[in-house]
DRENLO-191600 format. One record per residue (C-alpha): x, y, z. Coordinates in steps of 0.05 Angstrom, whole numbers, plus 5000, padded with zeros to 4 digits. Layout:
<vexkes>
XYZ;...
</vexkes>
This chain:
<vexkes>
519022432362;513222522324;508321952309;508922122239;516122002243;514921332272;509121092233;509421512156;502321352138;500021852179;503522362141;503022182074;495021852074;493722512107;496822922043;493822391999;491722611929;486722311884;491122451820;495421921853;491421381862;490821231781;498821081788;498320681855;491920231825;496320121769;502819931799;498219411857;495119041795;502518941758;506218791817;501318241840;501317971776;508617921784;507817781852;503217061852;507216681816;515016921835;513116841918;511216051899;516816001862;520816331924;517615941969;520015301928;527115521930;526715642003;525014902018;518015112044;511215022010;508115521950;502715771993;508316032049;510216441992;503016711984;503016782050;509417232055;506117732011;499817972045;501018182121;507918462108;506118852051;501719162093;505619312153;511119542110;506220072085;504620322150;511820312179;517220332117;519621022084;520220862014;514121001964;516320551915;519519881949;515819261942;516918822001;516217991993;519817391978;525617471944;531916961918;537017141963;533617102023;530116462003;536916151987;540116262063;532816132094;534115442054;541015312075;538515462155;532714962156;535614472113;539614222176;534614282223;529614002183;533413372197;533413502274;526213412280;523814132269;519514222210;521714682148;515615122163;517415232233;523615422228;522315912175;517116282223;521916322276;527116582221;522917142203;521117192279;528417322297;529517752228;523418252257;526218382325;533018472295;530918972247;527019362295;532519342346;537919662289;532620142276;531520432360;539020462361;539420722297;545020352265;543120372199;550320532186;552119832200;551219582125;555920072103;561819662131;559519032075;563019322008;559419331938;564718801906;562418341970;555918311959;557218321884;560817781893;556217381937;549917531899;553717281841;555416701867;548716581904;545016621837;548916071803;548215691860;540315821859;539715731784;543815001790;538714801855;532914821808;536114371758;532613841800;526014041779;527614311709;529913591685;525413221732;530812821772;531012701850;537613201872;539813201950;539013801977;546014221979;548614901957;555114581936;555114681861;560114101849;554713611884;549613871845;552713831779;555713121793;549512871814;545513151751;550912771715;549912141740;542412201728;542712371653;539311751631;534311841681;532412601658;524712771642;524813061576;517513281572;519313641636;525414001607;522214191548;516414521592;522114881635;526315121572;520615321543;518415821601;525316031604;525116311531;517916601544;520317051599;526917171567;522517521521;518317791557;523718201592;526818341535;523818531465;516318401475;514019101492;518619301433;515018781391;508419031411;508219741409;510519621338;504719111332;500219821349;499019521412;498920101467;504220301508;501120171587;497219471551;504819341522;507919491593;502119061622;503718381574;511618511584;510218451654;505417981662;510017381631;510216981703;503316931705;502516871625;507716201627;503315971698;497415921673;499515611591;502915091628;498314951686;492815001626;497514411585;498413921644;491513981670;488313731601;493813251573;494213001644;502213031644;502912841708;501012241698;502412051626;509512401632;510912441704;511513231713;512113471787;506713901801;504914391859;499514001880;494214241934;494115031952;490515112035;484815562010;483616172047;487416702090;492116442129;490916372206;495516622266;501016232272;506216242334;513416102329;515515362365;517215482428;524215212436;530115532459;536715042431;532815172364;532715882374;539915952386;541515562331;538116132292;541016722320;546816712271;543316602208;537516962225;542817582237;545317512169;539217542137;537718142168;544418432142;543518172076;535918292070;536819042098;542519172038;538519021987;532419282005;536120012023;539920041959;533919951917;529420431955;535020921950;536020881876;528520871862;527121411914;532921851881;530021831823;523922291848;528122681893;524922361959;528922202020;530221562054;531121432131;535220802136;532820682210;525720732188;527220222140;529219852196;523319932227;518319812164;522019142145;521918922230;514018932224;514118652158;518118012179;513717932244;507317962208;510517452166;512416952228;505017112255;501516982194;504316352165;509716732119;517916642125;523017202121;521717782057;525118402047;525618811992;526618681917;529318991858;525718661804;518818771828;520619381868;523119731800;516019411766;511819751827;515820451807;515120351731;508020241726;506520871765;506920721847;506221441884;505421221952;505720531989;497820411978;500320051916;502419581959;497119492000;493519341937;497518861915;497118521985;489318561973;490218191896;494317671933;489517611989;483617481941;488516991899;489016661966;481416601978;478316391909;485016111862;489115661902;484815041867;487615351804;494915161824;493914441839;497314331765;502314781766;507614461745;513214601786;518314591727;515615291709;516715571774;523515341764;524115761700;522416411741;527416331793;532316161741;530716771703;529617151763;536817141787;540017071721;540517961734;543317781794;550617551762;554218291762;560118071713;561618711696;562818981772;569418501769;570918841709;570619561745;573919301801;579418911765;581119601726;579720101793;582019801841;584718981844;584319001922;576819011917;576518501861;580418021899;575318041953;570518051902;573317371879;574017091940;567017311956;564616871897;569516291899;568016151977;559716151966;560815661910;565515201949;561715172010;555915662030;552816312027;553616392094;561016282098;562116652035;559917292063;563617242135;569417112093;567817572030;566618142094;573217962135;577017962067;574218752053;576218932113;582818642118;585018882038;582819652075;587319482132;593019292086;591919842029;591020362087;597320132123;601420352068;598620982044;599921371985;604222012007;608622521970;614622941975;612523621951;615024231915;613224941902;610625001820;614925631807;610726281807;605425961854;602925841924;602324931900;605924431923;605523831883;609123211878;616123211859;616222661814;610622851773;611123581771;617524121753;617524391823;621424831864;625324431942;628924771995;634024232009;634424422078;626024232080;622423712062;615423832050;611523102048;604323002044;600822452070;593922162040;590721812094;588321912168;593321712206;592221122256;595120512292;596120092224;599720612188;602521042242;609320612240;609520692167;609121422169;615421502224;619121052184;617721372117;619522062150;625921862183;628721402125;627022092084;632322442134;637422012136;638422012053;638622752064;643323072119;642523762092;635123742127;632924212179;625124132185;620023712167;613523962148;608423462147;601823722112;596123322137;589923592083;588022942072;588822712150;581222722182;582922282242;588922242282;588121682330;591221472397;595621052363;598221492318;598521982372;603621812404;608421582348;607922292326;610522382399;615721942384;617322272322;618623002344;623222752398;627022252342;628322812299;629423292349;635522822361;636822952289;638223742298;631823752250;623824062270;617323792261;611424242241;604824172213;600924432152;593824452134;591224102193;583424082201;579124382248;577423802276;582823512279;587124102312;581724152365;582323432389;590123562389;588724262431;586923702483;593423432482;600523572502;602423422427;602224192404;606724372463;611323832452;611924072380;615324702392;619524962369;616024702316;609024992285;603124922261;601925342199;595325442152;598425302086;603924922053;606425542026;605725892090;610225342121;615725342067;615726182065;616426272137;621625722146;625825942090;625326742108;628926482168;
</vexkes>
């Protein structure tokens, strides 16, 4: 392998153009704009400090710019990830292990399990969680996310729990107690950067303000909200005249090495969690860097992605950070505003760095009801009602796991949710796939197709029946198939062969195997012959290996359909 394969700096800083560094100087500025304030507010959500979020979004920018594939995806903090790192050192917070070391050894574990996936190269693996799961669970994980920060927008004390019920219950009970100068501030930053996602840019190029300064102000609405607020409590001294929660102090400077606890009960406890992070973190990050790299026609190597977010999450358990992958809203930002290559990112991880060093006195007021607001706005994308919608209409099987998806997250966790949401996809395919779809087929008069005889004027042979199946055959719906065929038989006693055309069958397994086996000698029994039609390459060599083709004859195995049906009825 080359080293340029393993480490894609090499190859693209070495074909580096200076047209493109306009676009990456750009898209670094934006994106840390965007950046500062959503990886406190991620931070927050996570249980952890503001700073860890800070933190999060130096070193593994960096290392995801010397190892990761896509040109466009901007790794950091993000919700989802936040949300399950909360839900993991919530309990052993209360074990004696602090928050922040159990998020380093989270994103410890989340590194070496990324890089491992990536030297086997099992990339594939995320293709077994379907689109209505993690619809579902993101879904469900951003309501839950937007009702854990109703503890901070209204300025009451909230247990910690991802149990919406709780939450809402225990809100209730609190109305009286409710800090309205507090709400006002979060509603308020809500409605900012509603519009600022919205209409603004609309409402300022029409304003003759230019398109990039337009782009600039649209984006720049976390950090526009930050610092009005911040600005408001720091001179009318609200938290003490109104009691608003702020950040309080910000460690100046770069963070130092940091080393993951050395205990081994706690890091079993994590393997789990710290596994389905790495599932969840490597699916999102993937299907935005394939969508934005699509866009431009560039490839992307999952395994390298592997690799890329494995040194991010290390650097962020050595350097003080906690588990980031890659995110949508700031990734599609960072491609917007004109990203080429990953330098962007290593210059937003140098506007971050120098926020770090000079600005962290500037967040002592920050009142932590605004970085409520951007979480809440944040994931507000994240709820995908029209997915159900699809689903519902397409195909119920994947709505219903879809639904349970969503209904098991809000009931009890995310973490359950998605074992559940995953076992529930795979057990609707094992159903649906049990009972395939197959047809009895007929020649269209004047033709060489066979197409169903209930939906088509077609032509039968009454001593053959022509049936199609639509599915691989294997050891769930191998039984189905003999019992389909020899119920088909039995209505008809004029039958003489059966010609089973397998163009949709890619895989025949062992299973399935030998119940075709089974078959030819039960119909054989029957006076009536088994061939096969339109069987593919593939699949006829791995029967070639078999005794199944000899055990066949008299019966066949013919090209075509209409191959089948001419030979057989010419004799």
């Amino acid at each position: 392998m080359r080293p340029a394969e393993i480490v894609p700096i090499i190859e693209w800083l070495g074909r580096y153009r200076r047209a493109d560094l306009p676009g990456d100087f750009t898209a670094g500025i934006i994106t840390a704009i965007m950046l500062v304030p959503q990886s406190m507010a991620y931070a927050l959500l996570a249980g952890l400090s503001p700073h860890v979020g800070l933190y999060a979004s130096i070193a593994p920018l960096v290392l995801y710019a010397l190892f990761g594939s896509s040109r466009a995806l901007a790794v950091g903090p993000v919700a989802l990830i936040s949300l399950l790192v909360a839900s993991t050192i919530g309990t052993l917070d209360q074990q004696g292990v602090s928050a922040h070391q159990s998020a380093l050894m989270l994103a410890f574990l989340v590194g070496v399990f990324n890089i491992l996936l990536g030297v086997i190269r099992a990339g594939f693996l995320v293709n077994f969680i379907s689109h209505p799961v993690i619809s579902g669970f993101s879904s469900a994980a951003a309501l839950v996310i937007g009702f854990s920060q109703l503890k901070h927008l209204l300025g009451i004390d909230i247990p910690r729990t991802n149990n919406i019920l709780e939450i809402i219950e225990s809100a209730v009970a609190q109305t009286n107690q409710v800090n309205q100068t507090a709400l006002a501030l979060g509603l308020s930053c809500i409605a900012i950067l509603i519009l600022a996602r919205g209409p603004l840019s609309s409402i300022l190029r029409a304003m003759g303000v230019k398109h990039a300064v337009a782009v600039i102000i649209a984006k720049a609405g976390p950090l526009i909200i930050v610092v009005i607020s911040t600005f408001l409590v720091w001179t009318l001294e609200l938290d003490k005249v109104a009691g608003i929660n702020i950040v309080g102090v910000i460690p100046a400077g770069l963070p130092s090495l940091t080393f993951p606890l050395a205990n081994i009960d706690v890091w079993q406890r994590l393997l789990s969690p710290a596994l389905l992070i790495t599932l969840v973190g490597f699916l999102e990050s993937i299907s935005v860097a394939k969508t934005l790299a699509s866009k431009r026609r560039q490839k992307i190597d999952a395994n390298q992605e592997l690799l890329g977010l494995g040194a991010a999450n290390i650097g962020a358990a050595l350097t003080g950070g906690y588990p980031v992958t890659g995110g949508l809203s700031r990734s599609s930002v960072n491609f917007e505003a004109g990203a080429n290559t990953p330098l962007a990112s290593i210059i937003t991880a140098g506007i971050v760095a120098l926020t770090v060093l000079l600005l962290t006195p500037f967040f002592y007021f920050l009142p932590q009801a605004t970085l409520a607001g951007i979480i809440i706005v944040a994931v507000s994308s994240l709820v995908d009602s029209k997915m159900l919608k699809t689903a519902w209409a397409y195909n119920k099987a994947d709505a219903v796991s879809l639904l349970i998806t969503f209904a098991v997250v809000l009931v009890y966790n995310v973490e359950v949710g998605i074992i559940v949401g995953l076992i529930a996809s795979l057990g609707l395919f094992l159903w649906r796939t049990a009972t395939p779809h197959y047809a009895i087929v007929g020649r269209i008069a004047g033709t060489e197709h066979f197409r169903n005889i209930k939906r088509h004027n077609v032509e039968t042979n009454p001593e053959i029946l022509a049936i199609r199946i639509d599915e691989s055959l294997y050891f769930a719906n191998a039984r189905f198939l003999e019992t389909t065929i020899l119920a088909a038989v039995a209505e008809s006693p004029a039958i003489r062969h059966v010609v089973l055309i397998c163009s949709a069958v890619n895989i025949i397994d062992t299973s399935a195997l030998e119940t075709l086996e089974t078959l030819i000698d039960e119909l054989r029994d029957a006076e009536v012959t088994l061939h096969l039609a339109e069987v593919k390459g593939p699949v006829t060599d791995r029967l070639a290996r078999t005794e199944l083709l000899n055990k066949l004859k008299p019966g066949r195995v013919f090209l075509s359909a209409h191959e089948a049906i001419a030979a057989l009825e010419r004799e």
